[in-house]
C-alpha positions as CSV (number, residue, x, y, z in Angstrom):
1,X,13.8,10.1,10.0
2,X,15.0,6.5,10.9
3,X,14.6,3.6,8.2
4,X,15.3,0.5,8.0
5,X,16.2,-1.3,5.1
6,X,14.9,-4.8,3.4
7,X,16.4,-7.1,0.7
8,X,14.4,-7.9,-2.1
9,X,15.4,-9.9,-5.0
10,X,17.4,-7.6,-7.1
11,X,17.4,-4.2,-4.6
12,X,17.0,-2.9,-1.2
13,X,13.9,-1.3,0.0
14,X,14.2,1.5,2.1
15,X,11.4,2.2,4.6
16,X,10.8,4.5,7.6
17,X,11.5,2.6,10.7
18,X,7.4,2.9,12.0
19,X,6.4,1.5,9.2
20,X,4.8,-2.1,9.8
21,X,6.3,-4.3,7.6
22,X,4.3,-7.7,6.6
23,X,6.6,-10.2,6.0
24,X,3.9,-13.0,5.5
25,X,3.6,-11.3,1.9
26,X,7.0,-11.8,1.0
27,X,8.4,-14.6,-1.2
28,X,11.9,-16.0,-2.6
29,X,10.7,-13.6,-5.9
30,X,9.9,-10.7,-4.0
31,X,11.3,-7.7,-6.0
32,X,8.8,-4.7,-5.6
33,X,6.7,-3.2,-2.3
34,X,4.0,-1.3,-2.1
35,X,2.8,1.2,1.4
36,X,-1.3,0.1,2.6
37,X,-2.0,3.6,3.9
38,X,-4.8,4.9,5.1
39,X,-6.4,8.9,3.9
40,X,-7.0,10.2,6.9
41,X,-4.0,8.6,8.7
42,X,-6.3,6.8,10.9
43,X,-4.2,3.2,10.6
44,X,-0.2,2.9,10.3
45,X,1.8,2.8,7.5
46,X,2.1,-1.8,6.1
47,X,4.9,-3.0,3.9
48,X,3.6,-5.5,1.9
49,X,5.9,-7.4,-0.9
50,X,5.4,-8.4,-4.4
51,X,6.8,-10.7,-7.5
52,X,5.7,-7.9,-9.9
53,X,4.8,-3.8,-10.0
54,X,2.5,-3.0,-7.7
55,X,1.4,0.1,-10.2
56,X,0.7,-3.1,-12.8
57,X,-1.7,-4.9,-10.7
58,X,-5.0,-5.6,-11.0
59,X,-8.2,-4.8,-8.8
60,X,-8.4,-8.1,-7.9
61,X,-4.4,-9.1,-7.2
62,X,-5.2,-5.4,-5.2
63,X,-8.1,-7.0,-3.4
64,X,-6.6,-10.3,-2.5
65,X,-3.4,-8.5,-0.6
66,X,-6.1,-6.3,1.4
67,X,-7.2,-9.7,2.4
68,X,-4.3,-11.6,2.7
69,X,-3.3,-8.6,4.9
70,X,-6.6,-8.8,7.2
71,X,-6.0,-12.1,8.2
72,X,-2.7,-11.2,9.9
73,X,-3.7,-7.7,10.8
74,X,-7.8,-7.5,11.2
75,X,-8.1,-3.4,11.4
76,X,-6.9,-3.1,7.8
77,X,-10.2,-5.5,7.0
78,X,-12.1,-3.3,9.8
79,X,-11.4,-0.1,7.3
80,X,-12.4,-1.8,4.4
81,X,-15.7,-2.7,5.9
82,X,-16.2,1.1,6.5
83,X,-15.4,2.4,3.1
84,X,-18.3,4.0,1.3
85,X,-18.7,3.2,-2.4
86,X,-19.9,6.1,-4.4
87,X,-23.8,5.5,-5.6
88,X,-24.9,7.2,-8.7
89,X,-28.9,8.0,-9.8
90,X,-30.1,7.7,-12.8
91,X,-28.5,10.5,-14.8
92,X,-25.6,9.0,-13.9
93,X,-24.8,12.2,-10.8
94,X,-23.0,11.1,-7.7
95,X,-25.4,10.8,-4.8
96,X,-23.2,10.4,-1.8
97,X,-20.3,12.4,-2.5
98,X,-20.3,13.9,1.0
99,X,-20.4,10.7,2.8
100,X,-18.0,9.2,0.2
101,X,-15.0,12.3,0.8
102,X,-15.6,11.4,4.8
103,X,-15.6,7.8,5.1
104,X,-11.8,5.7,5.5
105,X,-10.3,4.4,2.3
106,X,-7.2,2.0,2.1
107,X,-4.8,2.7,-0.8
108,X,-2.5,0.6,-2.2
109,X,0.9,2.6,-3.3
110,X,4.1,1.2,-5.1
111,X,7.7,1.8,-3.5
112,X,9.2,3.6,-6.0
113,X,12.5,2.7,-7.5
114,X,15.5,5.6,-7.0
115,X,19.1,6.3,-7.6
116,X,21.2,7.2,-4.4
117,X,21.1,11.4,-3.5
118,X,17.6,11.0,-4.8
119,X,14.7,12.6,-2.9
120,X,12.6,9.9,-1.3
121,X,8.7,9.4,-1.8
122,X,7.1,10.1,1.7
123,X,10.3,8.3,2.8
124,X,10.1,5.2,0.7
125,X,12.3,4.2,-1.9
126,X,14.2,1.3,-3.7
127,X,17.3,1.3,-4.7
128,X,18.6,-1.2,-7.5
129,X,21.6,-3.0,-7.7
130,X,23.6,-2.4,-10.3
């Protein structure tokens, strides 16, 4: 598999080379990345850059890089408009679960950091300097 690789602040990223990298999330601080991906590997593979863990985030810092993101590349907004939120009854029992396990759904994963000759996370890593 081909990769590229990316500075960030204190390491270099290491991505495969069809993964779409948005730079327009990157910043002077930039020191983590995180994979956008898709369940059903309907959409590509985005690179998207952050100051801090993308594991420590919040829902909302989530939320505002899915947006930030569907300004600059509208089908990863078009997927989140089709996601389908579970809906509970009144005992508390999932109603929808079928329709829930077929819709799309966007994940947000961090780019693991990794020592050279180790095995890469679905061809992801980053390696420190030392």
């Amino acid at each position: 598999m081909k990769s590229k690789k990316i500075a960030l602040k204190t390491g270099t990223l290491i991505v495969p080379k069809d993964f779409i990298v948005i730079e327009e999330t990157r910043t002077d601080n930039s020191d983590y990345a995180g994979i956008i991906a898709e369940k059903h590997g309907k959409l590509p593979h985005y690179v998207v850059f952050s100051d801090k863990p993308i594991n420590s985030m919040s829902a909302t810092e989530e939320d505002a890089i899915y947006e930030e993101c569907s300004k600059i590349h509208p089908e990863i907004g078009e997927y989140l408009d089709r996601e389908v939120e579970l809906s509970f009854d009144e005992d508390g029992k999932i109603e929808n679960a079928q329709e829930w396990l077929a819709s799309v759904r966007l994940g947000l994963f961090g780019v693991p950091d990794k020592k050279h000759g180790d095995e890469f996370f679905c061809g992801t890593a980053i390696y420190r300097e030392a």
